[in-house]
N, C-alpha and C positions, 0 to 999 in steps of 0.2 A: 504494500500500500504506500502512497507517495507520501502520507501523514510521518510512517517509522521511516521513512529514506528521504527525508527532505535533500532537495538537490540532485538526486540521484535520476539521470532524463533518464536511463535504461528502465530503471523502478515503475519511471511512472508510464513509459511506451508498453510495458509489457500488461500493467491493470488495466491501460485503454484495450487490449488485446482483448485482457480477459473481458471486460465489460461489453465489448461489441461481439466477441461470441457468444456471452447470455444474449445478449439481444435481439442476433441472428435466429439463434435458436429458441427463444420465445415465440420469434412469427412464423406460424405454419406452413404457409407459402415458401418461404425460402428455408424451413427445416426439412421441409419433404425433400426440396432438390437435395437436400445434405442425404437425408436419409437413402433416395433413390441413387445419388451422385457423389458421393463425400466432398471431398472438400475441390473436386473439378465443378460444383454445379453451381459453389458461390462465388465463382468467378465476372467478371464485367456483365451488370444485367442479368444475373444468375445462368449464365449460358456455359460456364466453364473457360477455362484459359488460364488454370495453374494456379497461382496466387489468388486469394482472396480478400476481400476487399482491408480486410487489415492489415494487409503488408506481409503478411503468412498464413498459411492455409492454419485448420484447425488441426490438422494433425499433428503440426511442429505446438501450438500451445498447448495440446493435452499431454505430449510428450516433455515439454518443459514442465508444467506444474503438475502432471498425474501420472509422471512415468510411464507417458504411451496407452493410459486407459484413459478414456471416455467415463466421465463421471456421468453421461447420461443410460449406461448400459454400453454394455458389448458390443465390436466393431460400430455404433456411431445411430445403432439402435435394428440396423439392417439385421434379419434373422441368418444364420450360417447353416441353416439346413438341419437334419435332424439331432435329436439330441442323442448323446453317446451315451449307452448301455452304461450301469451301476455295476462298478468292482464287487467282486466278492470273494470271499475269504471260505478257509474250509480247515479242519485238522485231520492229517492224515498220520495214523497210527502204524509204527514199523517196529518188527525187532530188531535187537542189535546187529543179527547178521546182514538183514539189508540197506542197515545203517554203514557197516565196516566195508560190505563192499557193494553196493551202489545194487542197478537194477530199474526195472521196469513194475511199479503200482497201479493199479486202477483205481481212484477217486470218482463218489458220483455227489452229484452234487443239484439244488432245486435252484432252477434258473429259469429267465425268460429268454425263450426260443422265437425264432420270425415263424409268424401265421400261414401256415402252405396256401390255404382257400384263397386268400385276399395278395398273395405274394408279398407279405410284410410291407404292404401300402394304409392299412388297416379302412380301405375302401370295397364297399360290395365290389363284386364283379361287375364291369361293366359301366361302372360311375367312376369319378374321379373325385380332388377336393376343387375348393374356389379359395380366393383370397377372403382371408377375414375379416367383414364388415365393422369389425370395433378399431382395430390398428390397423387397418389399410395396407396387410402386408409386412408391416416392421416388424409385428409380434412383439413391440412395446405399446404402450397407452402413457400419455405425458399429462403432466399437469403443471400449470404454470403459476407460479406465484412472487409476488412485487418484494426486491429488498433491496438494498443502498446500492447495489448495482443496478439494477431494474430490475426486467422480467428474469426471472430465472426457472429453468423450467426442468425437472426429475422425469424420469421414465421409470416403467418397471414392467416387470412381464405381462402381458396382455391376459385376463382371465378367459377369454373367451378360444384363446388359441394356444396358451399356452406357451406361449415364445417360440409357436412355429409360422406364423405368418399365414395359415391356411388350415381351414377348417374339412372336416369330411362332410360331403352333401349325402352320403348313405354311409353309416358305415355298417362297416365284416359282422355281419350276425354272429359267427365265431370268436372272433376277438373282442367284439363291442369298440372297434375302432382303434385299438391300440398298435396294432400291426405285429402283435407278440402273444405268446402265451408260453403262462408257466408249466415248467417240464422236468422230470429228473433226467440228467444229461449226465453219460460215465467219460471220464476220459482218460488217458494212459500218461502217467507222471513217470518223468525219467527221473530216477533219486542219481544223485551223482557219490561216488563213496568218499567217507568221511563225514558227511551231517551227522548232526547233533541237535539234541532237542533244541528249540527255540529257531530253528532254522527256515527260512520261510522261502519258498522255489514262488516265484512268479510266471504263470501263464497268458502270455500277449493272447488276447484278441481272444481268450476261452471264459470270459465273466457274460453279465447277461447282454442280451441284442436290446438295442435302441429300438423308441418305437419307431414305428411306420418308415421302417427299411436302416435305422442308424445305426451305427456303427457298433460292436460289440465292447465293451469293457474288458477290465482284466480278471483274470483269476488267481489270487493270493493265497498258496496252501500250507498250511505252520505244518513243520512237521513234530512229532513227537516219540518219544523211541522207551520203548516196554521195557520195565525193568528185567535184568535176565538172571536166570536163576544160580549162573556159579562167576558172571566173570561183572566187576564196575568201571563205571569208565571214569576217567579223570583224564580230560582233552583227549592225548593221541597217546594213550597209554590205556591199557585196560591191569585191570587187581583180580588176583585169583587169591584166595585166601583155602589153603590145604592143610588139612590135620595130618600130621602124623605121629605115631609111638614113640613111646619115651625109648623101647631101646633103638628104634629106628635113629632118633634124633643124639643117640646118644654113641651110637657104633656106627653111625651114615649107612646110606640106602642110594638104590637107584629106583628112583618114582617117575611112573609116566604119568606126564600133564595133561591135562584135556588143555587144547587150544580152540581155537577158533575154526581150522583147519585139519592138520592131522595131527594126534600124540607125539608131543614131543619127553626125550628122558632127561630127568634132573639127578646128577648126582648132588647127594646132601652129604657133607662133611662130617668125621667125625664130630661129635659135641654140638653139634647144632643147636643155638636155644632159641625158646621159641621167638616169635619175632622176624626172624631174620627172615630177610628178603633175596630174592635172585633174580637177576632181569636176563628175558629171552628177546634179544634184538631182534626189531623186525616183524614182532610177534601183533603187534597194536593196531589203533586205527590209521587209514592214510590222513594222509594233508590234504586238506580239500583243495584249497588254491596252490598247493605247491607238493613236492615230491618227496618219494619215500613216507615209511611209517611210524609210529611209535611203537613202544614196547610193551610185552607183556612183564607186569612186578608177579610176582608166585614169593609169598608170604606166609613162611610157615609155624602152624600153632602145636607146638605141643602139646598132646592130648595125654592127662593123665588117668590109667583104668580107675574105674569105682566098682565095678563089678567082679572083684577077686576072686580066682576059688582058694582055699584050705591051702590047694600046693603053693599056687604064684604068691600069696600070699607070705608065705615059709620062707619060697626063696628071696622075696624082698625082705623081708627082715634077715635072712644073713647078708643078701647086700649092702643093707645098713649097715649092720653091723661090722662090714670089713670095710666101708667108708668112714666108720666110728662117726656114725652121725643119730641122734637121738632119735629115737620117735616112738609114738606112745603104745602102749601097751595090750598085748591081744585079748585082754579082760574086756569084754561085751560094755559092763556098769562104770568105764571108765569114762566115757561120752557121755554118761547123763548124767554123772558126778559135776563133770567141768560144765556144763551144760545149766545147773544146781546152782555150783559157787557163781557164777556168772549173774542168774538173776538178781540173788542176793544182794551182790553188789552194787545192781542196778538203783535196787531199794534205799 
């Protein structure tokens, strides 16, 4: 405003700008041409010839103060044809295996499909549309009203057509004029290997159809990945967690691993306690954007018996006992003694 830029002629040539495009486009007569013509119709005597009467067309001031959008609606109120199908999203549930290594899903999914009867025109057979008697084809409706600028005039989407500029004279008994109908549609997802839950695959042009013949949307599918029953994943690494015997873990073993592929063998060292981990390169998930795998960790827990007979029982107390290491006593009433003083104490 030239009030906060005193002196400034740039300031004040660009509000005349703005004030004579309110103005233009207050009067209907020469908004139409804009509408029918952009900014070639407000040229000399609204005939076209480049320039408008402001010394720039309207498209260099809405892209100065509006960043190339028309504060009256989209391209300048003119409709672009039909409107483009609504994205939609989907969760498609995998196991780990076709997480790790990719493959081919089937996804269905409840979408709007184009109308066979009517050829997604959503017009009987036979009839066509007409231009829409409330917006005259813009598929906007304006309304103008006075402020320190003068006229200034809003647009919005026309009720009567919807922001298509054209109305159906019969429409598709089938559709009721939409040019669509709702349908469950299956389609074939290529998982690529290495996804991970939270991962979402994008399908161009597989979301729903536009009415009356537009363009399809997208299809956004999350994926999600089932817990599996012996291995967890931590990125590009998966965890095996394997019991084995105290004398396994105590004299080593050679144990085969379930992987993900074929049985691999682990030798376990003498004394192994438990705890201890071993990584099998190669073993894990790929990299999705980039090359080679992670590993499998095998994580071994020493499992101590509770279930003794009489003999194993025998020979672990002379084990003990040549470890000279204490341990309590083969008396049955010695558990529920300790068991006894314990409450007490609690008391």
């Amino acid at each position: 405003h030239p009030d906060t830029n005193p002196g400034d002629a740039e300031a004040e040539a660009k509000f005349k700008e703005v004030a004579n495009a309110y103005e233009v486009l207050g009067e209907p007569e020469r908004r139409n041409r804009y509408d029918r013509y952009g900014d070639d119709g407000l040229g000399a005597n609204g005939g076209g010839g480049g320039q408008g009467p402001f010394g720039s067309n309207l498209g260099d001031i809405f892209e100065s103060f509006f960043g190339g959008q028309s504060p009256f609606g989209g391209g300048g109120g003119r409709p672009s044809g039909p409107p483009r199908g609504e994205d939609l999203e989907t969760t498609l549930e995998l196991d780990l295996e076709d997480a790790v290594f990719g493959g081919e899903k089937d996804v269905s999914v409840r979408t709007a499909v184009g109308c066979e009867p009517c050829d997604n025109t959503g017009a009987e057979a036979g009839t066509g549309s007409s231009t829409c008697h409330e917006c005259s084809g813009s598929g906007q409706v304006q309304r103008v009203r006075q402020s320190i600028l003068g006229q200034m005039v809003t647009a919005s989407v026309c009720p009567s057509c919807s922001g298509r500029g054209e109305t159906i004279d019969s429409p598709c008994p089938s559709c009721k004029g939409e040019g669509r109908k709702i349908d469950t549609i299956s389609y074939t997802v290529d998982i690529p290997p290495g996804v991970d839950s939270g991962s979402t695959l994008r399908l161009t042009e597989r979301g729903a159809v536009g009415p009356r013949g537009g363009t399809n949307g997208d299809l956004y599918v999350h994926l999600q990945i089932r817990p599996h029953e012996l291995f967890e994943r931590d990125g590009v690494d998966l965890l095996l967690r394997r019991k084995i015997g105290v004398g396994q873990a105590a004299l080593g073993a050679e144990l085969s691993i379930e992987t993900l592929e074929e049985p691999e063998v682990l030798v376990v060292p003498r004394g192994t306690q438990s705890g201890r981990k071993f990584r099998m390169r190669g073993k894990g998930v790929p990299q999705v954007h980039g090359r080679g795998r992670g590993d499998l960790v095998v994580e071994l827990v020493v499992e101590t018996p509770g279930d003794l007979t009489s003999e194993q029982e025998a020979l672990l107390r002379q084990f003990a006992e040549l470890r000279v290491e204490d341990v309590a006593p083969s008396d049955p009433g010695f558990f529920k003694k300790v068991k006894s003083a314990f409450k007490e104490m609690q008391l």
